[in-house]
N, C-alpha and C positions, 0 to 999 in steps of 0.2 A: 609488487604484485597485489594486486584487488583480488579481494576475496566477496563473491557476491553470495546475498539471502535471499532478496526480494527481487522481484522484477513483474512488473506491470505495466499494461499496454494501453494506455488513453483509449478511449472510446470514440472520441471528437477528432483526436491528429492524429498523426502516425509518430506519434513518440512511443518510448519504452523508458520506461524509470527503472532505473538499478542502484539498488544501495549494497555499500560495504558492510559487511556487519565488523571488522573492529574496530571501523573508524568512523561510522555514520555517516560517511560523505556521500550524498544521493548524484548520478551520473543520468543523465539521456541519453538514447540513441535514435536518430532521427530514420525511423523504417521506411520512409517512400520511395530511398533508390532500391532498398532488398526486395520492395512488392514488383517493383516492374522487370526484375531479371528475369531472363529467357531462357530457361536450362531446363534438360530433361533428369528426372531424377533415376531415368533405365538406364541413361546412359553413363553418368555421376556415378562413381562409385565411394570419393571423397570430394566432399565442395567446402571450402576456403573461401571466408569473405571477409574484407576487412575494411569496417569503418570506424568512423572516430565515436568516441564517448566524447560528450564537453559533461564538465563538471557545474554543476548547481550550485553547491554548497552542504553545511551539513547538518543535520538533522539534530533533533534534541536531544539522541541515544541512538542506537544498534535499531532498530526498526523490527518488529516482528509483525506479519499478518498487512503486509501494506496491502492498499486499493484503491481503488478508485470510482469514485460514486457516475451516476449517467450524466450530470455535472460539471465533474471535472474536477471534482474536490478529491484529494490526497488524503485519506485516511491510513491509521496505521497505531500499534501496538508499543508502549514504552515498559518493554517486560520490566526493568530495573523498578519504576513508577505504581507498575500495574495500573497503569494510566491508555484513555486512548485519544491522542491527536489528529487535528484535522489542520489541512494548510492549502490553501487556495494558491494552485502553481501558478497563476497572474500574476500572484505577489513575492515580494524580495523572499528568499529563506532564511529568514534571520526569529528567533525567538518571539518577536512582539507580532509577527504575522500567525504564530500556531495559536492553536484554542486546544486546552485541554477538555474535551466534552464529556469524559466518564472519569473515574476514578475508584478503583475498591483495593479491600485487601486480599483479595482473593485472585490467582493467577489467572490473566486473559487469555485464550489461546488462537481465540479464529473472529476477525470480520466480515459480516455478511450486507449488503448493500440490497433493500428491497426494494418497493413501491413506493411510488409519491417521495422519494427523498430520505425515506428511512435507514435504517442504520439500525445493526442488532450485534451487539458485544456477545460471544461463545465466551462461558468461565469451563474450567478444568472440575472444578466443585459446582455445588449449585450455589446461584447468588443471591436469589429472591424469593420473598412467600410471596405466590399469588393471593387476590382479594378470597380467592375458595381454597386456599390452605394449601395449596401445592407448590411444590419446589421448583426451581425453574435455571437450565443450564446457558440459556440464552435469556437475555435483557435490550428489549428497544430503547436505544438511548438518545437517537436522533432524528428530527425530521424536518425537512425546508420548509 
């Protein structure tokens, strides 16, 4: 049995990414036959749908806080690391395709995807002094 964490919905396709969290193996699910069914949800009192997962491959760790930028780029949280990965789904899932783009010692908990390409790491603690002496629980850490 697969035990899921994550799951996130491409922006661009109709994929859905699902990862296991004890095994880190990330799965697809292809949504464009589940958008086109015809059913009434008055009439439905239980609906059953079943389609396949294909498997991807796996991940560098357990995966927390996954996402997906308006790109298409795969971001996500290596809580073991307190690292945050990025991995372009064009390419193979294999280790030499990730880019580790943050790193601290302080526990990660949430990715936010903003404007122009950006990318803002949430800490549990505060991680940064601003240039005006203020603490900060959120850090930009990327941008195309």
């Amino acid at each position: 049995p697969l035990s899921f964490s994550e799951m996130i919905i491409t922006p661009q396709k109709d994929l859905m990414y699902i990862s296991d969290t004890t095994t880190g193996n990330l799965y697809s699910l292809n949504l464009t036959p589940i958008r086109y069914l015809n059913f009434s949800i008055v009439e439905s009192k239980k609906l059953s749908i079943r389609s396949p997962l294909t498997f991807i491959g796996t991940l560098l760790g357990s995966p927390k806080a996954m996402t997906i930028n308006p790109s298409g780029i795969m971001l996500y949280i290596l809580p073991k690391f307190s690292a945050v990965v990025m991995w372009d789904p064009r390419t193979p899932l294999t280790a030499e395709w990730h880019e580790i783009i943050y790193q601290t010692s302080d526990d990660l908990t949430q990715l936010l995807c903003g404007q122009k390409g950006s990318v803002y790491v949430v800490a549990e603690n505060v991680v940064r002094v601003t240039r005006d002496g203020r603490w900060k629980h959120a850090v930009k850490i990327h941008m195309e």
